[in-house]
C-alpha positions, -999 to 999 in steps of 0.1 A, spaced: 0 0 0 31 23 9 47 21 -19 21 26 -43 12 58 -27 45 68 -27 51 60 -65 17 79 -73 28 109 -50 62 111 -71 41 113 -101 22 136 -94 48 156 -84 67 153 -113 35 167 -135 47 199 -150 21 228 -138 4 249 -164 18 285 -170 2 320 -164 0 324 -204 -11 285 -208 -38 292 -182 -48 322 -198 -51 311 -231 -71 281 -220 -98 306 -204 -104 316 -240 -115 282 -255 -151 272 -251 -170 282 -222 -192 258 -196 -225 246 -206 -243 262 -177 -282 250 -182 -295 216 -170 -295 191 -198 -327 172 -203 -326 134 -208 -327 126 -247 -356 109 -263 -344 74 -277 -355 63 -317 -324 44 -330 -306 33 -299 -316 3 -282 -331 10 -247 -326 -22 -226 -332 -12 -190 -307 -35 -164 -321 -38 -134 -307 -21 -105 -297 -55 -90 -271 -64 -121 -256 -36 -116 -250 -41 -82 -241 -76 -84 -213 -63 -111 -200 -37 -84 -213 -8 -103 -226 3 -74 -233 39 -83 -267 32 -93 -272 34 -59 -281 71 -49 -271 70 -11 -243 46 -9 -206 58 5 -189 50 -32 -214 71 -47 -203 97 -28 -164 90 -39 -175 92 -73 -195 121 -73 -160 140 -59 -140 123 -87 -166 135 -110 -165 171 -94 -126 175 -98 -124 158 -136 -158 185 -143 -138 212 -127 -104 204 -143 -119 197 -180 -149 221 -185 -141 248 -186 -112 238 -216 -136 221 -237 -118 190 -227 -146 159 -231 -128 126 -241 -114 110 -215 -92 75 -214 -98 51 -185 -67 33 -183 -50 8 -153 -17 -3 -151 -19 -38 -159 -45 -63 -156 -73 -73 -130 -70 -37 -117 -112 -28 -120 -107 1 -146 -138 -13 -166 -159 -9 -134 -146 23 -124 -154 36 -162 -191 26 -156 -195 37 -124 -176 72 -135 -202 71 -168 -233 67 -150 -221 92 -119 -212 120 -150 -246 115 -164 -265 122 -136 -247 158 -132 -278 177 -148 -250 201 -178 -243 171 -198 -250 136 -212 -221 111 -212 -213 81 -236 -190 48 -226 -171 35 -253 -154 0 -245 -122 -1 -265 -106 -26 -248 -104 -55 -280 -82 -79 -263 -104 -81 -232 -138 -61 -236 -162 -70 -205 -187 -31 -207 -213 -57 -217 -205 -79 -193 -209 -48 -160 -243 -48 -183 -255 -84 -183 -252 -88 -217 -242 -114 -233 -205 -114 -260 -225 -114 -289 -240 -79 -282 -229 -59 -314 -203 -31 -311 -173 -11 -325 -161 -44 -340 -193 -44 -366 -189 -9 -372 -151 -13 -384 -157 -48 -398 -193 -51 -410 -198 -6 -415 -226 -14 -394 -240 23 -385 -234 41 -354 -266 44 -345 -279 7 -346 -250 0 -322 -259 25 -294 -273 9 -259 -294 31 -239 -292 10 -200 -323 30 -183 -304 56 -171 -310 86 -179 -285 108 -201 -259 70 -206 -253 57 -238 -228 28 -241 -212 18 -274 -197 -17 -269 -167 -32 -280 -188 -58 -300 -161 -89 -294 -125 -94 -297 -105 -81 -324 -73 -98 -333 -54 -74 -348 -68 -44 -324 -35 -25 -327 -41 -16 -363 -76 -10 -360 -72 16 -328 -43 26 -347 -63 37 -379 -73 71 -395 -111 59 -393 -105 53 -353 -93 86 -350 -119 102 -371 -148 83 -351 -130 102 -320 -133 133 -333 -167 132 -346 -181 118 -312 -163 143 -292 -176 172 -317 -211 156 -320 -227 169 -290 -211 195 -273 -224 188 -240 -214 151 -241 -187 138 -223 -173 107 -237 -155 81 -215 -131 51 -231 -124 20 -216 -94 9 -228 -63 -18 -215 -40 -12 -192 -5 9 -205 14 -19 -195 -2 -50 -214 -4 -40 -249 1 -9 -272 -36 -5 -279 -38 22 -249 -9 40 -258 -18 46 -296 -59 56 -285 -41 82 -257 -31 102 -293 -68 110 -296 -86 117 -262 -80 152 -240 -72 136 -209 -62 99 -191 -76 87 -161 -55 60 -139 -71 29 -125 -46 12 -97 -53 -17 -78 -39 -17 -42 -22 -54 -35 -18 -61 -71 -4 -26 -89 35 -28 -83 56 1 -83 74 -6 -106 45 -7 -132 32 31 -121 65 38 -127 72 22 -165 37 33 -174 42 76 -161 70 72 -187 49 58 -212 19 88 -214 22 130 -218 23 138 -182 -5 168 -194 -26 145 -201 -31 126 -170 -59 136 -150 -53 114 -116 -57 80 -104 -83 62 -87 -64 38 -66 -89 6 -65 -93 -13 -32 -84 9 -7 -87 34 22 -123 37 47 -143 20 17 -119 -8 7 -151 -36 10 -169 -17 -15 -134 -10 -37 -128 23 -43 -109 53 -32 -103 83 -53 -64 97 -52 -52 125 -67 
């Protein structure tokens, strides 16, 4: 436990702080959406409505309005709204370190926390080809159709979009495993799909499960594309020595924080948000 705060101290301390003039010309990009955002009406996307109990059972416990972990994501939330908004900033990478760390349930429980803020809607992308499991969190089962038939089959967008019964949530899934993932996340029509999700809705934030930095290169292309990186560590099973590799690894600008999984006054429920 020590020495994974330790290593996530030193890198956070090693982040280079924004200038007066970088500061200054960030307060010029585009301004906060101030007014509530109404839930959208659903025609093309699938609404399948998981009941409260699945979600729970999958440790997406945020569903839950007055639980403790609720509460710890609703501070992550405020710090990533407060950090990001303001800049226009609205794709952000959920990343661990290496494997088995929960990243995939701390991106659903971060996408269905950020949709319930009332300025914006939010959409979880599951880009994680080697290992995709955002359908699993939902109960569904590996056939569920994804980013895999839109890049193999041109399968529309829009036939491909899961509405859960929350309001303001859309999840894309990954669709199944894709052998040659690298390429694919790697390709000009990946980064165009980025772009034209993150400029589709301006008061959207888009969230993208991906692998950890450590296990394959898919992360590391896909962190090209995205404003910002959020951290999932897993106390117990994150070593050192893997913060360490992967802070060398990613922009430093990018990073957002880390949610170290499995620890502090919440560790049976398995989260504790550390900046």
């Amino acid at each position: 436990m020590s020495r994974i705060k330790k290593a996530l101290e030193k890198a956070k301390a090693q982040q280079s702080s924004e200038t007066a003039a970088e500061k200054a010309d960030k307060s010029q990009q585009a301004p906060a959406v101030s007014a509530a955002v109404s839930a959208p009406s659903y025609f093309k996307t699938k609404v399948i409505k998981i009941p409260k109990g699945r979600f729970i059972q999958n440790n997406v416990i945020t569903v839950e309005e007055n639980h403790p972990v609720t509460d710890q994501f609703k501070l992550l939330r405020t710090r990533i709204l407060q950090h990001t908004r303001q800049q226009g900033m609205n794709t952000i990478q959920v990343s661990g370190f290496d494997m088995d760390e929960g990243k995939s349930t701390v991106a659903m429980n971060l996408a269905i926390s950020m949709a319930r803020d009332t300025r914006q809607t939010t959409l979880l992308v599951d880009v994680d080809f080697r290992r995709p499991s955002i359908h699993e969190l939902l109960g569904l089962g590996p056939d569920t159709p994804g980013l895999k038939q839109y890049f193999e089959n041109r399968v529309p967008l829009e036939e491909l979009f899961i509405n859960p019964g929350i309001h303001k949530l859309t999840v894309l899934p990954a669709g199944g495993k894709i052998t040659a993932s690298t390429e694919i996340i790697g390709s000009p029509a990946m980064e165009d799909l980025v772009q034209e999700l993150k400029k589709r809705y301006p008061d959207r934030y888009i969230i993208f499960d991906t692998p950890g930095l450590n296990t394959c290169p898919d992360p590391l292309v896909f962190s090209e594309y995205v404003d910002s990186i959020l951290l999932v560590a897993r106390a117990g099973v994150t070593s050192t020595e893997s913060i360490k590799t992967a802070m060398n690894l990613v922009k430093r600008e990018k990073i957002l924080g880390t949610v170290l999984n499995d620890a502090g006054a919440f560790e049976s429920m398995g989260y504790s948000v550390k900046y």
